[in-house]
C-alpha positions as CSV (number, residue, x, y, z in Angstrom):
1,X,-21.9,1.7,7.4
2,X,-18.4,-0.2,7.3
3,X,-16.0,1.9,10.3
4,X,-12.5,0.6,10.0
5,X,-11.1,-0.4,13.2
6,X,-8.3,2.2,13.9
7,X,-5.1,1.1,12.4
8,X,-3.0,-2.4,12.3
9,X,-0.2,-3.3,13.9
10,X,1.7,-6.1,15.5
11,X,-1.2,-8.1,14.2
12,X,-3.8,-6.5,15.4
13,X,-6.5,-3.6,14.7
14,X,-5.7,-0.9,17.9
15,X,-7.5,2.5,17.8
16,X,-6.1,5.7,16.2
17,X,-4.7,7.9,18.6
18,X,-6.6,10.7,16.2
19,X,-10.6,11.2,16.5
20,X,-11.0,12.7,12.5
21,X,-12.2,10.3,9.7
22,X,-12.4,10.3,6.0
23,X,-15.9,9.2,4.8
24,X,-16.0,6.3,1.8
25,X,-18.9,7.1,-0.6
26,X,-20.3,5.1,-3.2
27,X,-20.2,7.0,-6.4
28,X,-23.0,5.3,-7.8
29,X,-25.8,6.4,-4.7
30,X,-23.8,9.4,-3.6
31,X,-24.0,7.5,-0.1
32,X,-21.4,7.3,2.6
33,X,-21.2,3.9,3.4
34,X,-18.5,3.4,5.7
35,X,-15.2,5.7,7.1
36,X,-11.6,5.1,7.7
37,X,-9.4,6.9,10.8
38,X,-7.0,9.6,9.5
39,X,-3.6,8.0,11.2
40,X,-2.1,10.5,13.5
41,X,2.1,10.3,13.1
42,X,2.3,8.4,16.6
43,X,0.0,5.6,14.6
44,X,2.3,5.4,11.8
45,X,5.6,5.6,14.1
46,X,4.1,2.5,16.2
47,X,2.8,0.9,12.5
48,X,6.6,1.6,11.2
49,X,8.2,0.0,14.6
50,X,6.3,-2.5,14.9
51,X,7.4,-3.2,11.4
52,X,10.8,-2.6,12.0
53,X,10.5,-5.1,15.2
54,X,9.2,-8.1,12.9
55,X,12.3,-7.7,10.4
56,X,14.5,-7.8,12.8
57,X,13.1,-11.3,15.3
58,X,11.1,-13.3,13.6
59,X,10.7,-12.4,9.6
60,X,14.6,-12.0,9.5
61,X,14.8,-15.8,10.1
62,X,12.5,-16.8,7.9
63,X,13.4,-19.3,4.2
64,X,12.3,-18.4,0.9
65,X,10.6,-21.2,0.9
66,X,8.6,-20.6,4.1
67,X,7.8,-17.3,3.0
68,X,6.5,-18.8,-0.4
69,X,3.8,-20.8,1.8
70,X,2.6,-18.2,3.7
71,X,2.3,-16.2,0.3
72,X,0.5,-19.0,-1.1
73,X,-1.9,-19.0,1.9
74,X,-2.9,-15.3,1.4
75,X,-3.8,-16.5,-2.2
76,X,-6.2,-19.4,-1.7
77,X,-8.0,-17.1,1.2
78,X,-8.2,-14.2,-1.1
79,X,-9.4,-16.9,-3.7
80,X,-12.0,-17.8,-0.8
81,X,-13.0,-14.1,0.0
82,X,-13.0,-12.6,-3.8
83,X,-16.8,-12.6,-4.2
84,X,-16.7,-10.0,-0.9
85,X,-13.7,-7.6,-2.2
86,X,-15.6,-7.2,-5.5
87,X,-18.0,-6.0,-3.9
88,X,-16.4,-3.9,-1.8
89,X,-14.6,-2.4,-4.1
90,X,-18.1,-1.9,-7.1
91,X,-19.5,-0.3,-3.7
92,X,-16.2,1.9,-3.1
93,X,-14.9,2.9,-6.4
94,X,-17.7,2.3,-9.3
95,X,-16.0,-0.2,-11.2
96,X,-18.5,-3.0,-12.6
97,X,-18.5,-6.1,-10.5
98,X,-18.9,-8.3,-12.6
99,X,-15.0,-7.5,-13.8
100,X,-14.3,-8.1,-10.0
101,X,-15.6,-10.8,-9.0
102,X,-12.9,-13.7,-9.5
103,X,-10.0,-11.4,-8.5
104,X,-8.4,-14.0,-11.6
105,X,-5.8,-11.0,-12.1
106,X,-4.9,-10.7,-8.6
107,X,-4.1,-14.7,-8.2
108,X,-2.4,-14.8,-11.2
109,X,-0.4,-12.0,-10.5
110,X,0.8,-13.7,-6.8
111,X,1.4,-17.1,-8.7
112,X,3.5,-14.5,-11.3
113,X,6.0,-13.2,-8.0
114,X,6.6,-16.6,-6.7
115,X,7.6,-18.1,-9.8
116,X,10.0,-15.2,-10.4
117,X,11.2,-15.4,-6.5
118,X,12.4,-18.5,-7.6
119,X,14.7,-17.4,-10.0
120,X,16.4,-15.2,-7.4
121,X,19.6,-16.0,-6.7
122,X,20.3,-15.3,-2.9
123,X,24.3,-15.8,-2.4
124,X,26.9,-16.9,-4.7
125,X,30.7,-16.8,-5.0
126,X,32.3,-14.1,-7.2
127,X,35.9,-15.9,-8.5
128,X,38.6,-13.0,-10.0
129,X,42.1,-12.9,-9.6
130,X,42.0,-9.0,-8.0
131,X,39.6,-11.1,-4.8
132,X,37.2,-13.4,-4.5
133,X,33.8,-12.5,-2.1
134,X,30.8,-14.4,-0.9
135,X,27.8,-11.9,-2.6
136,X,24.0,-12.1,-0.8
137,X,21.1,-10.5,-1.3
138,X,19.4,-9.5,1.4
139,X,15.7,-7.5,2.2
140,X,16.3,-3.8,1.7
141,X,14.1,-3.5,5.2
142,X,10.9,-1.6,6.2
143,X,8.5,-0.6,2.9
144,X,6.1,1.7,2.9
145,X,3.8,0.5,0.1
146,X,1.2,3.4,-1.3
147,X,-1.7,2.2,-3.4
148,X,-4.1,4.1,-5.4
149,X,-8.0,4.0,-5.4
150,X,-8.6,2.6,-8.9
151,X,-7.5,-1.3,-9.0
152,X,-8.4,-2.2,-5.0
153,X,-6.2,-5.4,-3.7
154,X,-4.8,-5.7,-7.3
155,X,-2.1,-2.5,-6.1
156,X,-1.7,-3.4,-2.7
157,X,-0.7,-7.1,-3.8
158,X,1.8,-5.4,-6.1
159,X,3.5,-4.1,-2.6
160,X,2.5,-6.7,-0.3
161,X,3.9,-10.0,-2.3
162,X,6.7,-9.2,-3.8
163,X,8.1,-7.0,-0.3
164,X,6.9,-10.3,1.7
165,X,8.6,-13.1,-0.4
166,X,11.7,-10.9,-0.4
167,X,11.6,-10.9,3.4
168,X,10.7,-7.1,3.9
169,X,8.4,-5.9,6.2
170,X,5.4,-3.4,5.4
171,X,3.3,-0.7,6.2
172,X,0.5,-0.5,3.6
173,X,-1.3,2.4,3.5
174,X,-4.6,2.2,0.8
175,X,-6.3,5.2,-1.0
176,X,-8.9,6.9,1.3
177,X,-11.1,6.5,-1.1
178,X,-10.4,2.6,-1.1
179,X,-9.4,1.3,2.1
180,X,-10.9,-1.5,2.4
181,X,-8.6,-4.1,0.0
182,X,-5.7,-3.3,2.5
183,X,-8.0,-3.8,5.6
184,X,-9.1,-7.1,3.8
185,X,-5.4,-8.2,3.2
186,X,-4.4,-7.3,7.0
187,X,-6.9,-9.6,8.6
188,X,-6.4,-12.2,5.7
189,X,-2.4,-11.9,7.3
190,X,-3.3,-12.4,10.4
191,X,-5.6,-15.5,10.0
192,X,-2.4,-17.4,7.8
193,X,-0.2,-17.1,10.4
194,X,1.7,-14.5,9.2
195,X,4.0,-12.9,12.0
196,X,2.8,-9.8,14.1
197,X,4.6,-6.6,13.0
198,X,5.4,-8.3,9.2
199,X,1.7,-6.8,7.7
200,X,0.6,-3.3,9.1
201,X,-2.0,-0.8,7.6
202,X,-2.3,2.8,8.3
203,X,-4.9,5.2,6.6
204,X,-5.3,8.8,5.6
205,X,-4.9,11.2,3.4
206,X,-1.5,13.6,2.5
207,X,-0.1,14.1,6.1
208,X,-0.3,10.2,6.8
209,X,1.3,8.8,3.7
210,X,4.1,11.9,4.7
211,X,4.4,10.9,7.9
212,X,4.9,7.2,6.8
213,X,7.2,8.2,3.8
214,X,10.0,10.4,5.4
215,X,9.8,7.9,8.7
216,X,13.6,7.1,9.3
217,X,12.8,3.3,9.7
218,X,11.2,3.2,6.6
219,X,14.2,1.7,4.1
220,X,11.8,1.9,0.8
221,X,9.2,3.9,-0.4
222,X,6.6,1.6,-3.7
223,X,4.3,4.5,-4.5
224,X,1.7,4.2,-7.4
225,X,-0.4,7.7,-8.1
226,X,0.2,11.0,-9.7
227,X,3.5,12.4,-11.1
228,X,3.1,15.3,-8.9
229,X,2.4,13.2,-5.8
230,X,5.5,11.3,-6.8
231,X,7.6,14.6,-7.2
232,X,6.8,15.3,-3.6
233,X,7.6,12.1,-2.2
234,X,10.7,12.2,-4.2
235,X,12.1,15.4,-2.5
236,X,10.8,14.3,0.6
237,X,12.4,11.4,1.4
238,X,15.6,12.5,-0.1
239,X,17.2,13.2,3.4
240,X,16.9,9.9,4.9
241,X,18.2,8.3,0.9
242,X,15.2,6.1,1.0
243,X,14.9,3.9,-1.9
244,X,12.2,4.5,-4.0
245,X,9.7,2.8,-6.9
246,X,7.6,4.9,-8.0
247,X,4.8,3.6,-10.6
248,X,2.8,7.0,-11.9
249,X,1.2,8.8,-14.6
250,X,1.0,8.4,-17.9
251,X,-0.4,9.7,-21.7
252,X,0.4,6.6,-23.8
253,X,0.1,6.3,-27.4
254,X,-1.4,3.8,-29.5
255,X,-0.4,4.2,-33.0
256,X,-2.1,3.0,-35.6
257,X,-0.2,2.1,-39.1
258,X,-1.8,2.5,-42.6
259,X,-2.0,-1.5,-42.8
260,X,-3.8,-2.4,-39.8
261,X,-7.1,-4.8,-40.0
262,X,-9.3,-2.5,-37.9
263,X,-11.2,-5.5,-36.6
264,X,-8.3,-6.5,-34.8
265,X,-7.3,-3.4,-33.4
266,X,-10.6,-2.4,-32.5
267,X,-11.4,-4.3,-29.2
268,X,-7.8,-3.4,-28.2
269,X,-8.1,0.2,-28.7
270,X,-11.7,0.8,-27.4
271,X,-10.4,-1.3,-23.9
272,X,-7.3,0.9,-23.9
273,X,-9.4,3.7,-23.0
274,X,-12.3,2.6,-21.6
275,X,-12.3,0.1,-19.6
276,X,-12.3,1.4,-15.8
277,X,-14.1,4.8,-17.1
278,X,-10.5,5.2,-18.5
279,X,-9.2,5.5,-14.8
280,X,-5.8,3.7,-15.5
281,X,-2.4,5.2,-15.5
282,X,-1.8,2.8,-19.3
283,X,-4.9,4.2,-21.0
284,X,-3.8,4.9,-24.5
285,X,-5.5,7.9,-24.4
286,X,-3.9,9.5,-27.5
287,X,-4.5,7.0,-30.7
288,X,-2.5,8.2,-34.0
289,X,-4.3,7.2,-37.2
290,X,-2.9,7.8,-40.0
291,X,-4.8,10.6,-41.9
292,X,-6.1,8.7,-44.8
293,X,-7.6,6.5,-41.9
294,X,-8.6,8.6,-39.6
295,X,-12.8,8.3,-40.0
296,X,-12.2,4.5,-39.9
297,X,-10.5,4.9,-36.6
298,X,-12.7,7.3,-35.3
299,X,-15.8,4.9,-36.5
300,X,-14.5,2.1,-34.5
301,X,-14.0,3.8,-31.0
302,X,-17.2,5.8,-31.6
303,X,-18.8,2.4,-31.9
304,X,-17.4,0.9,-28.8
305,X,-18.5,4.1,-27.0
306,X,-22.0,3.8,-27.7
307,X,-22.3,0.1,-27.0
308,X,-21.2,0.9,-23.3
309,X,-23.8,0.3,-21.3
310,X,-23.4,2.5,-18.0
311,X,-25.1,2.3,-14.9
312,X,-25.7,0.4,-11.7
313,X,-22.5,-1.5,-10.9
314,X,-23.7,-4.6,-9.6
315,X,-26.1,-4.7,-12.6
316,X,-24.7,-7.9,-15.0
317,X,-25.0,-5.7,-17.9
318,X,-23.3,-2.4,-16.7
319,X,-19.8,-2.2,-18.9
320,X,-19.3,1.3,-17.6
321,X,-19.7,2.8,-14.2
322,X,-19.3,6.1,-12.2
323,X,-16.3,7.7,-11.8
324,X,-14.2,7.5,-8.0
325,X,-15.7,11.2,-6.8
326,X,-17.5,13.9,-7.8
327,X,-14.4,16.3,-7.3
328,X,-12.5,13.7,-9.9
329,X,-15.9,14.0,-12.4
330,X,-15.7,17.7,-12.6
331,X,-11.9,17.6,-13.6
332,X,-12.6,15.5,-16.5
333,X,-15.6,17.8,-17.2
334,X,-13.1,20.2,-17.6
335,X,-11.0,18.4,-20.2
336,X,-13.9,18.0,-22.4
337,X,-14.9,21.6,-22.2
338,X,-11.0,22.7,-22.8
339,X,-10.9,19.8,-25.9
340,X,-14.3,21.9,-27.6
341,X,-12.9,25.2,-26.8
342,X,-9.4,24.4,-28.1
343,X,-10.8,23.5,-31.8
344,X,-10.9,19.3,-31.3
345,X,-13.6,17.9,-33.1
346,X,-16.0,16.2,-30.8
347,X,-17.2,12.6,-32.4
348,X,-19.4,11.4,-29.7
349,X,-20.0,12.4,-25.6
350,X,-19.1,15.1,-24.5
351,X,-20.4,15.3,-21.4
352,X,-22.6,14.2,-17.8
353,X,-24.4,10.5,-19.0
354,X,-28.2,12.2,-18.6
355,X,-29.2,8.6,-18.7
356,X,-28.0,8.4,-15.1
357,X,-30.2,10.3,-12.8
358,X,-27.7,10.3,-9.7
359,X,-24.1,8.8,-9.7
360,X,-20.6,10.4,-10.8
361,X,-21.0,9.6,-14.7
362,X,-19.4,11.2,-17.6
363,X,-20.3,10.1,-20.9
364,X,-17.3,7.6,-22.7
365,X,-16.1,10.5,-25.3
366,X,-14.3,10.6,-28.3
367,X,-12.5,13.7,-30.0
368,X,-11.0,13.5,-33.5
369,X,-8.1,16.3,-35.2
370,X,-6.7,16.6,-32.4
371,X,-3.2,18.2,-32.2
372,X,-0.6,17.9,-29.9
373,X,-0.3,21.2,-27.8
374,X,-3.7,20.9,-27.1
375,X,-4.6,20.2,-23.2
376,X,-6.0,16.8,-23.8
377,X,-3.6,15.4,-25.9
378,X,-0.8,16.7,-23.3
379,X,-2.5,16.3,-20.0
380,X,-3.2,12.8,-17.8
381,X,-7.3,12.6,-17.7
382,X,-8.1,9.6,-15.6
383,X,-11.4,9.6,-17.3
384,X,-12.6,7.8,-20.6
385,X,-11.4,10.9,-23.4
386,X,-9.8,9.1,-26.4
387,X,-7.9,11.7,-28.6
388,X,-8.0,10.5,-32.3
389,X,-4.4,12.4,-33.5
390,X,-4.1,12.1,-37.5
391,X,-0.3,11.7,-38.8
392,X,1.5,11.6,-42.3
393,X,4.6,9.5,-41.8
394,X,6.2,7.0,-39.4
395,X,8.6,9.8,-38.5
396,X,5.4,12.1,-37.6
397,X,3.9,9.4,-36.0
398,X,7.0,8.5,-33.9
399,X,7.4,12.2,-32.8
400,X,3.8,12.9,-31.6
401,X,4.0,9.4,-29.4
402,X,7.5,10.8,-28.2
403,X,6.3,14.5,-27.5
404,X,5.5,14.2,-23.9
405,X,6.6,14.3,-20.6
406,X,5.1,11.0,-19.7
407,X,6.4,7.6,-21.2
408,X,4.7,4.3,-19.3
409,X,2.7,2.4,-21.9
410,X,1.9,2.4,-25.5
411,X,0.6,0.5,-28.5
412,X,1.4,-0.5,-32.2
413,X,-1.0,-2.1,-34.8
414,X,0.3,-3.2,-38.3
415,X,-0.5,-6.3,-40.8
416,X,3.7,-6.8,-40.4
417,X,4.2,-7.6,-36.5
418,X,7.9,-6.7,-37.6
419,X,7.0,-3.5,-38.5
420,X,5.0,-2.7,-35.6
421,X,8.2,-3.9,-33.5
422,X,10.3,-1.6,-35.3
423,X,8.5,1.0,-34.7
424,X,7.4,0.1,-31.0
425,X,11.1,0.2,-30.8
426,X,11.5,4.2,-31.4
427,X,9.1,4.6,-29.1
428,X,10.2,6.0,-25.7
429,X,7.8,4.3,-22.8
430,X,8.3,1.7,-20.0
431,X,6.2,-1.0,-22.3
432,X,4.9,-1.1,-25.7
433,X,2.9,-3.7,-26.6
434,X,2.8,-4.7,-30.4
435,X,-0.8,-5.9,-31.9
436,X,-2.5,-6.1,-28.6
437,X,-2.9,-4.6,-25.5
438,X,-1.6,-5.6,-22.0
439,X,1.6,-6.7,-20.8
440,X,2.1,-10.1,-18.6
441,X,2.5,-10.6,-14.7
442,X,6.0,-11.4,-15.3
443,X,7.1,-8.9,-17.5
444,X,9.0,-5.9,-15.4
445,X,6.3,-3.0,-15.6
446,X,7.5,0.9,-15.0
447,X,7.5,3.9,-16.8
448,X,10.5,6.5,-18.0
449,X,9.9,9.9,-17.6
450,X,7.7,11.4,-15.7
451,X,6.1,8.0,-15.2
452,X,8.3,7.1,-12.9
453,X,11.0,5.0,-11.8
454,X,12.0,1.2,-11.2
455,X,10.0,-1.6,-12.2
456,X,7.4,-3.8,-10.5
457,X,7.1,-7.4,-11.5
458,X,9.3,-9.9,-13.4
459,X,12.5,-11.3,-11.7
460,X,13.7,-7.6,-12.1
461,X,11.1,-6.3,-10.0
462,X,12.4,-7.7,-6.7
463,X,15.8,-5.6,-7.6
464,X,14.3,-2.8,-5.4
465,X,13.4,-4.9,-2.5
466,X,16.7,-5.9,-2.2
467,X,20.2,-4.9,-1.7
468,X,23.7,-6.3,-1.9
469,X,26.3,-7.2,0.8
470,X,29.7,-8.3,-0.3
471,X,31.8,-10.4,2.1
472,X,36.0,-10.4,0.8
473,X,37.5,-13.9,1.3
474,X,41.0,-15.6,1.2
475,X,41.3,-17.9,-1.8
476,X,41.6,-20.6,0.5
477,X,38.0,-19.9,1.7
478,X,36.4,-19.6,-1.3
479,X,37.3,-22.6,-2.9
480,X,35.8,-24.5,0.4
481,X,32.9,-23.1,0.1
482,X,32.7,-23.2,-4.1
483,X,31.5,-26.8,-3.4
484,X,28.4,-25.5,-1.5
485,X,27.6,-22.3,-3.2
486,X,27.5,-21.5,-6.9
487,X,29.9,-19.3,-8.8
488,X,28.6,-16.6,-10.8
């Protein structure tokens, strides 16, 4: 058993002022193996203060460049410590540690923010004949950073860095599901050097990450999670005019063009949906074939679903594991039961994995005809249900991929990479990536829609961390100080 220590703050674990926990299970034993204090609202208002406190003293004084050092820090320890967050996180969420293990996303990811902070531009004359002003940027102030249980570390890095090397303070709070990567990163924080009060960590469920959220202190919310999770937040913090990024759901498209080499789009699509058990908010869950293609495309993902090998997570040749709870398993039950009774054609899956005695595995499942009023071609899964949607005509093609309320990622496959650009073009999502999947660490990643709103990485992802203050000068003024400080 693995007891978190209360919560953090001013660099330190104290005890909750609460006595309830929330139990972390392994979804491949069904064992508890380890709980997390549900963070009464005095814990967050002393996590949020002693926040608040940090920004003010010590962080406030801080360089860029010192702040780059201590982020650099954090990365060579978690660089140090990956082979123990993998396994924390195969042990807390399923996902196959072998994909873990190096944390290489996670390091290249922090090397990604402080090569864009870099590019930021923190004062700099504004010259016009109606006035001339001195412009800086400055930290937006306290985040509250709220991170989801399927990529562990990965999402609370996406809070943690980029708030950190904008000179923010935080209050991380981790999926209860998942709190250990956030736990990790506290203590990691506190052996760098980092300041009390700069790096805090409250857990919970609903009532904590409230409490946190509508906190008057707290000057930005970064939430990644649900769209109806986000909807809440969004109404919720609209009194105090909190800032907000919010990273959420999605039903992304990958379409498919009559000249595509399958072979080439065929490790591409199968990842698209399977990899994680299809628990990612960019599975391209909905794949458009044209209809003359449609078997071929079908063939190819039915292929990659029977070579997935599911089981024990810490197994070397386990490509699949259990999904994050058995509450989460039965909702994508569901789906597949609704895609059956709603006339899809089911390819392959279908159902529990009876290969797997114990753990919270569905089989990796494929439908085919699928049509786009039907519940699994409209509805965010969070579980590996590809939806093989035949189309006529670009047009067709382009309105299917549009026909939703979600718009974060997407794909295009052609032989003519300027076809599959055009096209990518018409469609309306936060990214689209054109004959491959993924998108960089330093390309700005959001959704439109009910996806969400702002962007997270990218020099454009620091935009929401911080804010503009304007200072009116004398032309005498300005042109002392043009020799110092550029003019943009």
């Amino acid at each position: 058993m693995r007891s978190l220590n209360g919560c953090f703050y001013d660099g330190a674990w104290r005890p909750s002022t609460g006595d309830d926990v929330i139990p972390v299970v392994n979804p491949y034993t069904e064992e508890v193996i380890g709980d997390s204090p549900i963070c009464t609202r005095e814990d967050v208002d002393a996590a949020v203060t002693s926040a608040h406190r940090a920004l003010r003293s010590e962080w406030a004084d801080t360089t860029p460049e010192e702040r780059v050092a201590f982020v650099l820090r954090l990365k060579d320890e978690l660089a140090v410590r990956a082979d123990d967050l993998a396994a924390d996180t195969s042990a807390s969420m399923g996902a196959p540690y072998e994909g873990y293990r190096t944390l290489s996303n996670s390091l290249g990811l922090i090397d990604a923010y402080v090569a864009d902070a870099a590019q930021i531009c923190w004062k700099y004359l504004r010259r016009d004949p109606s006035g001339d002003a001195l412009v800086v940027r400055r930290p937006v102030g306290v985040v509250a950073g709220l991170v989801p249980w399927n990529v562990p570390v990965r999402s609370e890095i996406k809070k943690l860095v980029p708030a950190l090397l904008a000179g923010c303070t935080i209050v991380l709070k981790p999926a209860p599901e998942t709190p250990y990567g956030a736990a990790a990163l506290a203590d990691i924080c506190a052996d760098i050097g980092i300041p009390p009060g700069v790096v805090n960590v409250v857990t919970g469920a609903g009532t904590t990450g409230s409490d946190l959220t509508t906190h008057p202190l707290v000057r930005k919310v970064a939430f990644t999670g649900s769209s109806d999770t986000g909807s809440r937040i969004w109404a919720a913090v609209a009194q105090n005019f909190t800032r907000l990024q919010l990273e959420l759901g999605g039903k992304s498209a990958a379409v498919v063009l009559d000249d595509v080499d399958l072979a080439d789009a065929a490790p591409h699509l199968a990842a698209g949906i399977f990899a994680f058990s299809g628990q990612q908010c960019t599975a391209t869950s909905r794949v458009l074939a044209p209809r003359s293609r449609q078997a071929e495309v079908v063939d190819i993902l039915r292929a990659a679903a029977e070579s997935h090998v599911l089981g024990d997570p810490f197994d070397a040749k386990t490509t699949m594991g259990p999904l994050v709870t058995d509450v989460h398993r039965e909702r994508v039950l569901g789906y597949m039961e609704a895609g059956r009774s709603e006339g899809a054609v089911l390819e392959y899956g279908g159902g529990r994995a009876q290969s797997q005695p114990r753990g919270w595995f569905v089989e990796p499942t494929v439908f085919s005809s699928v049509t786009n009023d039907m519940r699994i071609a409209r509805e965010e899964i969070f579980g590996p249900i590809v939806c093989v949607m035949p189309y006529d005509t670009e047009d067709e093609a382009v309105a299917i991929a549009n026909d939703s309320e979600y718009g974060l990622g997407g794909m295009v496959f052609s032989a003519d990479p300027d076809r599959a650009l055009s096209l990518a073009r018409r469609i309306d999502s936060g990214f689209v990536s054109v004959n491959h999947r993924g998108i960089g660490a330093r390309v700005p990643f959001g959704g439109v829609k009910r996806s969400g709103i702002g962007r997270e990485s990218g020099i454009e992802g620091y935009d929401s961390f911080l804010e503009y203050a304007s200072y009116p000068l004398r032309p005498e003024h300005a042109d002392e100080l043009a020799a110092t400080i550029p003019t943009a």
